[in-house]
PAFIKE-615895 format. One record per residue (C-alpha): x, y, z; chain. Coordinates in steps of 0.05 Angstrom, whole numbers. Example, Ala and Ser with C-alpha at 12.3 -4.5 7.8 and 13.67 -1.06 7.14 Angstrom:
PAFIKE-615895
       xx       yy       zz   drengu
      246      -90      156        A
      273      -21      143        A
***
This chain:
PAFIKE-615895
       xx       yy       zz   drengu
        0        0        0        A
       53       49       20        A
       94       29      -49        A
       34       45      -86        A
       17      117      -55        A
       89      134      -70        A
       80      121     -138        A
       17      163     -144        A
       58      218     -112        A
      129      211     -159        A
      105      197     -220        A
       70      267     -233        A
      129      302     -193        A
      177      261     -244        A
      133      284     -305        A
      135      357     -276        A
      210      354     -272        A
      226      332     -341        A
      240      397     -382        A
      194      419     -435        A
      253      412     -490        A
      262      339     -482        A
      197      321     -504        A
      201      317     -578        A
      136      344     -621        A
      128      330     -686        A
      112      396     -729        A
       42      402     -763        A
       44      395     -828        A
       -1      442     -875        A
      -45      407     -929        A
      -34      476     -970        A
       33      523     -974        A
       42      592    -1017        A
      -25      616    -1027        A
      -71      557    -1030        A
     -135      535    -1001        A
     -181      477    -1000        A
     -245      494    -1003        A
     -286      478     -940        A
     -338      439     -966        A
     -299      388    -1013        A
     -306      344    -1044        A
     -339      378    -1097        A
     -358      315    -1137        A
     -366      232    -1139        A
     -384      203    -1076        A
     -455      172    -1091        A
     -432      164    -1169        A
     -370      117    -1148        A
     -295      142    -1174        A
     -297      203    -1207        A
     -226      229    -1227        A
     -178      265    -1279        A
     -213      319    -1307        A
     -209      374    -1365        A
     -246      441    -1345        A
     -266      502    -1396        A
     -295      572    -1364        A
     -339      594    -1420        A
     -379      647    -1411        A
     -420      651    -1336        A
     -404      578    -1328        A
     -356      522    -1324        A
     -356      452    -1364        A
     -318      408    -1333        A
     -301      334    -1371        A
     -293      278    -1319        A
     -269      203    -1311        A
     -325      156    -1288        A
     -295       89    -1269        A
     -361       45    -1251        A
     -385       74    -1323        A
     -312       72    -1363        A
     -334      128    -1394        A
     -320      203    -1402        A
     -381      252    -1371        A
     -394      326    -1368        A
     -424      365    -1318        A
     -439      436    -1310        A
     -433      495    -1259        A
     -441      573    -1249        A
     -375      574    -1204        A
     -328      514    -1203        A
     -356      482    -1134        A
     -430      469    -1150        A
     -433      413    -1199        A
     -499      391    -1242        A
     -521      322    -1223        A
     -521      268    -1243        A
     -469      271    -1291        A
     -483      263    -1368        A
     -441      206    -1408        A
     -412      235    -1470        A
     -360      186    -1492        A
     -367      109    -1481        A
     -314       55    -1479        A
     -314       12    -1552        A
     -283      -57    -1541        A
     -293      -74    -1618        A
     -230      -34    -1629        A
     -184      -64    -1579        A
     -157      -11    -1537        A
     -215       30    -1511        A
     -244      -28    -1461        A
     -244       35    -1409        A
     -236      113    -1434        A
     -218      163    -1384        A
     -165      224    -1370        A
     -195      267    -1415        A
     -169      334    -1441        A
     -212      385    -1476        A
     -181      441    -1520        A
     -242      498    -1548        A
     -220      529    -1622        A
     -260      567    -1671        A
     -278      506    -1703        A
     -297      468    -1644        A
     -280      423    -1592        A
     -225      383    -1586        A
     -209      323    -1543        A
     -155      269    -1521        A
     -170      218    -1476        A
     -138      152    -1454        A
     -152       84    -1476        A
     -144       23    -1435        A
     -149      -54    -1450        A
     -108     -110    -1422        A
      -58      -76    -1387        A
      -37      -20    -1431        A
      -58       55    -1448        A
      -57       94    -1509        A
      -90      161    -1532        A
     -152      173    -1570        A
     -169      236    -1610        A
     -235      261    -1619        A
     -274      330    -1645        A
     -346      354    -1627        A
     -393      425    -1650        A
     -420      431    -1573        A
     -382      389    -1540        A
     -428      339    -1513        A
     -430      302    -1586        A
     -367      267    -1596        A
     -332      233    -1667        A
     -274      200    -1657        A
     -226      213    -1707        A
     -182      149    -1711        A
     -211       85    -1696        A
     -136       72    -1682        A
      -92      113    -1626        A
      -58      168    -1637        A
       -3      164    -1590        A
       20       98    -1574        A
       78       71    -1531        A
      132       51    -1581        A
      200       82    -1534        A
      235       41    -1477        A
      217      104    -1435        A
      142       89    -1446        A
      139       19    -1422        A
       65      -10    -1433        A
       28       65    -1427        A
       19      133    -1453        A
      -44      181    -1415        A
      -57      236    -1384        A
      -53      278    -1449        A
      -47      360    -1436        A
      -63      404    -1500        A
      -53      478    -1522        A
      -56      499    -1589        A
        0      536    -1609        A
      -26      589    -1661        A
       38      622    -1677        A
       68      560    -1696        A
        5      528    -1724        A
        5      461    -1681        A
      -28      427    -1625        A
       28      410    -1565        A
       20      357    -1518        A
       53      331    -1446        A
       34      265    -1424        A
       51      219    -1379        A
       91      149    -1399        A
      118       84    -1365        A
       77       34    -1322        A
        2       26    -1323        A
      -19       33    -1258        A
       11      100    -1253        A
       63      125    -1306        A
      133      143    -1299        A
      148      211    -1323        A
      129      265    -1377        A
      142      274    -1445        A
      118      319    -1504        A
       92      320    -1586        A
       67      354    -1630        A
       22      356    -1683        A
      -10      403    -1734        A
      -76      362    -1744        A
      -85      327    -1675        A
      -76      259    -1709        A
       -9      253    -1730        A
       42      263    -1678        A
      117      272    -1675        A
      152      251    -1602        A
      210      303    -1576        A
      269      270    -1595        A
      291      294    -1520        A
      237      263    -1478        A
      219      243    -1428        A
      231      325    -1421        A
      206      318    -1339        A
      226      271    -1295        A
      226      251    -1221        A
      273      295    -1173        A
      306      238    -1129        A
      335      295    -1077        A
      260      303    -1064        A
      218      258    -1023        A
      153      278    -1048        A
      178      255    -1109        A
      225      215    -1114        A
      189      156    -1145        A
      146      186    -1205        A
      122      248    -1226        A
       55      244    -1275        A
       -6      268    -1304        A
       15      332    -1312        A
      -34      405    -1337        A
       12      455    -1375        A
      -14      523    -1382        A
       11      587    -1422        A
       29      652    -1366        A
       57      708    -1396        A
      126      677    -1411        A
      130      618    -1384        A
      103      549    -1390        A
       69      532    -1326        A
       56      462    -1304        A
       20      435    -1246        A
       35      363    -1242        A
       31      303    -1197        A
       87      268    -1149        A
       93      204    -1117        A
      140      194    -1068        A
      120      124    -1069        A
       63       87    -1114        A
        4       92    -1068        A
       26      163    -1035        A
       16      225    -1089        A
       19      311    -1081        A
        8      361    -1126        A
       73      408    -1149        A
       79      465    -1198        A
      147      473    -1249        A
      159      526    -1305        A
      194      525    -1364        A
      205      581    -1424        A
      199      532    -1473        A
      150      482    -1447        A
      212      430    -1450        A
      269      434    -1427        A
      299      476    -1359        A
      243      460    -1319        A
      250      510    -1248        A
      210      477    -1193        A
      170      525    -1139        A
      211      519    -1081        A
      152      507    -1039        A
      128      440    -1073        A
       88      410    -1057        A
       29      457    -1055        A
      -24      411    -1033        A
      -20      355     -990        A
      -67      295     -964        A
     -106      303     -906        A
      -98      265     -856        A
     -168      219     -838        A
     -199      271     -892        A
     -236      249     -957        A
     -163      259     -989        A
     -128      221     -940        A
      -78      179     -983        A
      -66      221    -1041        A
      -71      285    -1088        A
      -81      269    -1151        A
      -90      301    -1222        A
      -93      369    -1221        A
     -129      425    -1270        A
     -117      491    -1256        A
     -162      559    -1287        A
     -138      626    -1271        A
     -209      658    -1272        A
     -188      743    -1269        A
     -185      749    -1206        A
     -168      675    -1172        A
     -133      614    -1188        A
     -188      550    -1180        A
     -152      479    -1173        A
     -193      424    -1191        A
     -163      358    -1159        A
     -179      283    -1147        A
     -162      262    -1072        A
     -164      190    -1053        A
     -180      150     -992        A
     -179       82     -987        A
     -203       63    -1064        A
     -252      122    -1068        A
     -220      176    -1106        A
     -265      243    -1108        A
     -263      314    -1136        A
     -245      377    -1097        A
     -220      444    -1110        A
     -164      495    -1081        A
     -173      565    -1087        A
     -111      618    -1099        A
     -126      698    -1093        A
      -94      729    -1146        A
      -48      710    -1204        A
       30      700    -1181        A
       34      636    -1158        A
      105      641    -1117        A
      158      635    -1165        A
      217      680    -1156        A
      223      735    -1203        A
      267      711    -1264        A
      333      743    -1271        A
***
């Protein structure tokens, strides 16, 4: 009896005595850095529809069209809002998988490119353990033709492995021809990023150089793969915002610029930009990111994964600079 009430008396006292530096405490880590927000009330869409993921937005007009991956549907679907959080339900199929042709058992990872003369889209094709990209063109962009009943980009370098996805487009009017990044190497999630071009959006020509993007091993974000990557035009640089993995179940989002779109890629110092969060709806990773500076703020679109549901949410940047340091 005596031995216990000492112990109820020097255990607290030994606690109280042990200084407050020797107790080591593990820093917080943000799920955004240098400027960015997740919006409150993600995710923004999926849920009750099953996977929804890698997605191609347009702001036209008052509203937003954004192109989606629907896994339990293997098909490509639109929906609609007024500002980028508030989605139309349910969402509308607009391409379909075709397994007479052999390659599109499963479509998704669409990209969407708007031109005088339409629409414009790339999408990934998927049968028996390999990817390749699809082209096809629409008036409205809800009624799609494919172009090819064949891929257009296929995975014919050692680089590329068994897949090529995750296609990003601009059109280049200057020099008269579509330019894409996308993503090459293993199937369940590629290996780095390369680039092509093409004057007609059928008939591409691989950088000799590629891949032109590759995973930074001094980084443990991403030291394993970096992927799925959007490039955008600012000013004078190329901006992407891509994906890393710093292993293959464990993904954040980065952003990189280049002046050419190829080659001396600058990395923000801040990568990555958005994190998981922890016992959140985007717990194990961020994936696939599609960014729209609107005027006034940058919106983020995003799938976030946890467990085998992956979901779309959005992060929100006031104003345009996103963090680089000034170029000398």
């Amino acid at each position: 009896m005596k031995r216990n009430l000492w112990l109820l008396v020097a255990v607290p006292l030994l606690g109280w005595l042990v200084p407050p530096h020797a107790v080591a405490v593990e820093p917080a880590v943000p799920e955004t850095v240098a400027g960015w927000k997740k919006f409150e009330g993600n995710p923004v869409m999926g849920g009750k529809y099953g996977t929804c993921f890698d997605i191609s937005v347009l702001h036209e007009g008052d509203k937003y069209r954004m192109w989606l991956s629907w896994r339990p549907k293997k098909s490509i679907a639109l929906v609609e809002s007024k500002d980028g959080i508030h989605w139309s339900e349910p969402p509308q199929i607009v391409l379909g998988p075709r397994k007479e042709t052999g390659w599109e058992d499963d479509i998704n990872r669409p990209y969407v490119v708007k031109r005088t003369d339409g629409y414009h889209l790339w999408y990934t094709g998927q049968a028996k353990g390999h990817s390749w990209i699809g082209y096809a063109t629409s008036p409205d962009g809800v009624t799609w033709k494919r172009m090819s009943d064949k891929p257009v980009l296929a995975s014919d370098k050692p680089w590329e492995r068994v897949a090529v996805m995750c296609p990003s487009v601009l059109w280049d009017e200057p020099a008269k021809q579509f330019r894409m990044w996308y993503s090459g190497g293993e199937q369940n999630e590629p290996n780095a990023i390369g680039c092509a071009t093409s004057s007609d959006g059928l008939t591409w020509a691989k950088h000799a150089g590629n891949p032109i993007f590759t995973p930074d091993p001094k980084s443990e974000w991403e030291k394993h793969k970096v992927t799925a990557c959007q490039v955008e035009k600012c000013g004078a640089w190329f901006v992407m915002f891509y994906i890393g993995f710093r292993d293959e179940a464990h993904a954040q989002i980065g952003l990189a610029r280049s002046r050419d779109g190829i080659a001396n890629w600058q990395r923000l110092p801040a990568n990555p930009v958005i994190r998981p969060g922890a016992g959140r709806w985007d717990h194990d990773a961020c994936y696939k990111p599609f960014a729209i500076f609107d005027g006034t703020q940058w919106l983020l679109w995003y799938n976030g994964r946890h467990g085998h549901l992956e979901q779309i949410g959005v992060a929100l940047h006031a104003g345009e600079d996103l963090g680089f340091e000034a170029a000398k």
